[in-house]
C-alpha positions in Angstrom: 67.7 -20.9 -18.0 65.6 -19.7 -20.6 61.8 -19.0 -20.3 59.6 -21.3 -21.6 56.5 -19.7 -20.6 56.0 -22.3 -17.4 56.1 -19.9 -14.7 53.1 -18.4 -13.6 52.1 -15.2 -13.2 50.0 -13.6 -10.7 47.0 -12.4 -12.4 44.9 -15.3 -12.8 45.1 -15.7 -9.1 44.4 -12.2 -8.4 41.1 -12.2 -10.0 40.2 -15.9 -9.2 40.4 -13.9 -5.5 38.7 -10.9 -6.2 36.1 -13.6 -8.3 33.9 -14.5 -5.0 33.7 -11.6 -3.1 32.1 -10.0 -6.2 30.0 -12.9 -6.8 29.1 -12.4 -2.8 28.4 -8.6 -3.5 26.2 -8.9 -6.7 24.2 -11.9 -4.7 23.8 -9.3 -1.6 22.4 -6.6 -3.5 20.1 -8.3 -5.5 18.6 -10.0 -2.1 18.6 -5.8 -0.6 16.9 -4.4 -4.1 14.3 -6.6 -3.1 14.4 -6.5 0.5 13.4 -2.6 -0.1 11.6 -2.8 -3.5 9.9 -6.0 -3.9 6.8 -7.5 -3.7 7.1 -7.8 -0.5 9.7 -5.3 0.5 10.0 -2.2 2.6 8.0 0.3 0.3 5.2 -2.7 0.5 5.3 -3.2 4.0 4.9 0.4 4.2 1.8 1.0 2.0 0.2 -1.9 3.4 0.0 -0.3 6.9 -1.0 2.7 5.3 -3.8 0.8 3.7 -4.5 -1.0 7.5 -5.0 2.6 9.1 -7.8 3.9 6.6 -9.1 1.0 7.2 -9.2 1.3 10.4 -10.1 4.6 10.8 -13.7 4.2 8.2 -13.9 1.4 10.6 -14.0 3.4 13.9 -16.4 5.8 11.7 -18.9 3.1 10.8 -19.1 1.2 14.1 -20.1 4.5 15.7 -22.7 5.1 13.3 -23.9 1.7 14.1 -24.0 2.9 17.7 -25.7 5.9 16.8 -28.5 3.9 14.7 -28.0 1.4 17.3 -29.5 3.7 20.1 -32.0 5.3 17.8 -33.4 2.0 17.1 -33.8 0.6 20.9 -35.7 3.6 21.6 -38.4 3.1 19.0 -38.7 -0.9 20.7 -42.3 -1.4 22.2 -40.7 -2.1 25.7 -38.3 1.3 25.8 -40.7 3.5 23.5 -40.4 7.1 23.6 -43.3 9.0 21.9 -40.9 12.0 21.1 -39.0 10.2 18.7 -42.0 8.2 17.4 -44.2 11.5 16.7 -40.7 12.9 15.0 -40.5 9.6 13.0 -43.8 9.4 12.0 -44.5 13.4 11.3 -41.0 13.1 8.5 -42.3 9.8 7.1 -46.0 10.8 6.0 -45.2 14.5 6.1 -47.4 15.2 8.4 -47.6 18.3 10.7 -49.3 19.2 13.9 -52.1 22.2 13.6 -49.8 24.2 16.6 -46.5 23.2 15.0 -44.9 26.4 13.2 -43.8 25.2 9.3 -40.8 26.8 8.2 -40.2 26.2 4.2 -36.5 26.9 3.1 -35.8 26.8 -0.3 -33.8 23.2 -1.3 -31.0 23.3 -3.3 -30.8 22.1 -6.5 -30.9 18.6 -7.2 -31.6 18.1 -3.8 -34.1 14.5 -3.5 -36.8 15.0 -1.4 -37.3 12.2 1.3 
C-alpha cells in the first residue's frame, strides 16, 4: 500500500492531552498569585491585622486616659469634692500661690508655652 498521508500520527493527540492540564495549571496559579498578592490576599490580610493591633493598642492608651481624667473629674463634683485638688486646680489656673508655699522657679526650655 502506498502512503497517502491518511494515517495519523500521534502528535496532535499528544498535545490536545497535555492542552488541559496546562490550561488547569495557568488557571490555578493565577487564582494562587492572587490568593497571596491581591487585594485581598495573604500580604493584605496580614497588614490589615497589623493595622487592627495599633489600633488597638492607641485604643487601650486612650480609654485609660479617659479613666485617668475620668477620676480627676468626679473628684472636683460638688457631691465628692476634695479641697486638695481644687486649691491645686485653682493655685495653676490663676497662678496663684499661698504666702507659706515655697516657689521654686526652674528655668523652661525653649519654646516651651506657658500654661
Amino acid at each position: 500500500m502506498k502512503d497517502l498521508g491518511l494515517i495519523r500520527t500521534r502528535e496532535p493527540l499528544r498535545l490536545r492531552h497535555a492542552l488541559i492540564p496546562l490550561v488547569c495549571l495557568v488557571v490555578l496559579s493565577y487564582f494562587a498569585y492572587h490568593a497571596v498578592y491581591g487585594r485581598h490576599g495573604f500580604i493584605a490580610w496580614l497588614s490589615l491585622q497589623n493595622r487592627v493591633d495599633t489600633l488597638q493598642q492607641q485604643l487601650a492608651e486612650v480609654q485609660a486616659t479617659h479613666r485617668q481624667l475620668d477620676q480627676q473629674v468626679s473628684l472636683l463634683r460638688p457631691e465628692s469634692l476634695d479641697p486638695d485638688l481644687l486649691d491645686e486646680r485653682a493655685r495653676a489656673t490663676l497662678g496663684f500661690a499661698n504666702p507659706n508655699d515655697i516657689v521654686i522657679f526652674r528655668e523652661r526650655p525653649a519654646g516651651q508655652i506657658v500654661r
